[in-house]
N, C-alpha and C positions, 0 to 999 in steps of 0.2 A: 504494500500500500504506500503509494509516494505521496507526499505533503503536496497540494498547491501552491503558488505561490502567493496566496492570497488566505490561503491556512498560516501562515509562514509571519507574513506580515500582522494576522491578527495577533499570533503569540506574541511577535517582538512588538509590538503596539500593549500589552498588555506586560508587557517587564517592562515598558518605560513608564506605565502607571505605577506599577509594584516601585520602581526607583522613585518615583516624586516622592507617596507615599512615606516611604521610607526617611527622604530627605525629611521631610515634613514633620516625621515624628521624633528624629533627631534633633531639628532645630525647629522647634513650634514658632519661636515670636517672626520668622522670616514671613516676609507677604507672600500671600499667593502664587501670585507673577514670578515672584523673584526663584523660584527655580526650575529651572529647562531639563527635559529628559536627556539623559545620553545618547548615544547614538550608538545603535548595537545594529551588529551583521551576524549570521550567519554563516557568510559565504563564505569566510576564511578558517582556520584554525583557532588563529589565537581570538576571534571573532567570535567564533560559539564559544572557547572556553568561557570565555567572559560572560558570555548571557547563560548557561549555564550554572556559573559560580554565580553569579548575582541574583540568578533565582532561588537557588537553593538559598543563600543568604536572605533574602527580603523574604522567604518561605519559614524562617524560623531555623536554619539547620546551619551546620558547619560543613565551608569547603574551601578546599584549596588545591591550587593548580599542583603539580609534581615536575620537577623535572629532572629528567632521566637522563643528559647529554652529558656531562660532566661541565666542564668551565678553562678558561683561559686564565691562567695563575704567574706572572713576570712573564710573560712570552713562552711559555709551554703547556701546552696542553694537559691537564687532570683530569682523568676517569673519574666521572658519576661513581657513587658507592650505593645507586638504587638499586634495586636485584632489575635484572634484565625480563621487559612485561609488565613492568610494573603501570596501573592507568594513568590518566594523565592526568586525572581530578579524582583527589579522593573526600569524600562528604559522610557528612553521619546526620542525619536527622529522625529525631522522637525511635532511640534509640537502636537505627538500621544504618549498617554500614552500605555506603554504594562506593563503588570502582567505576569509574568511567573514563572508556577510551571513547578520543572523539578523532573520527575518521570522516575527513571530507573526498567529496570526490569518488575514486576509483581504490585507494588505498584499503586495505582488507588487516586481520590481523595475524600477527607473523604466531609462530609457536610459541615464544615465550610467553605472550599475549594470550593465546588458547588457553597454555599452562595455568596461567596465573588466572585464569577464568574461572578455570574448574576449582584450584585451590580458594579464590575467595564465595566461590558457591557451595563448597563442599565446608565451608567454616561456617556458612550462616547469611553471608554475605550478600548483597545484590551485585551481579555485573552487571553493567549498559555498554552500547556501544552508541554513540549519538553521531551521525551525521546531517543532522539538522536541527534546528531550536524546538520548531514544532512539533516532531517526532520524538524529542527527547522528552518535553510536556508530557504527551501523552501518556510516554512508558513510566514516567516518571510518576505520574499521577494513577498509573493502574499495573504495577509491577509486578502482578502476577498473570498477565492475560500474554 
């Protein structure tokens, strides 16, 4: 079942409400007006991560991005010490672990990815795989169908 793209636009129309919201309950005495939705995509990687993590956040729950590449340290390279497969967002809300690899495009998930699939569903765990906002919604909102 593929998203429309006007399925797509209502979800990320409805996390820039979930952000006003949110601003607004942070800082109450701000006017109305005074704060603008973000501007979230989909179409990218780091695009959905974000609308992603920002729902789960404005949803009540904990996430955060992972990153699995390692880093540039004085001009050499240093190996990540994440175990290899590990997802790219990891979140807990109203006491459920989810894993979520976000896969845009053509991109599929490699073995260690598989691996790490079964291990965090065989622990109790939800894995997702999101390649787009609105599909994520959905499974996110009914993660046993």
């Amino acid at each position: 079942q593929h998203s429309t793209e006007e399925d797509s636009m209502r979800a990320l129309q409805r996390l820039k409400e979930m952000a006003k919201d949110h601003t607004h309950k942070r800082y109450p005495n701000l006017p109305e007006g005074a704060v603008s939705a973000p501007k979230y995509t989909d179409k990218t990687a780091n695009g959905l991560t974000k609308c992603i993590i920002d729902y789960i956040r404005f949803s009540g729950g904990y996430a955060t991005r992972i990153n699995t590449t390692g880093q540039m340290r004085q001009g050499k390279w240093v190996k990540g010490t994440t175990s290899k497969g590990t997802a790219d967002i990891h979140a807990c809300l109203i006491g459920v672990h989810y894993s979520i690899e976000v896969k845009i495009g053509k991109d599929r998930l490699s073995e260690y990815q598989k691996d790490t699939q079964r291990k965090v569903e065989s622990a109790g765990g939800i894995y997702m795989i999101a390649r787009n906002f609105e599909g994520f919604v959905d499974h996110f909102s009914h993660p046993n169908q």
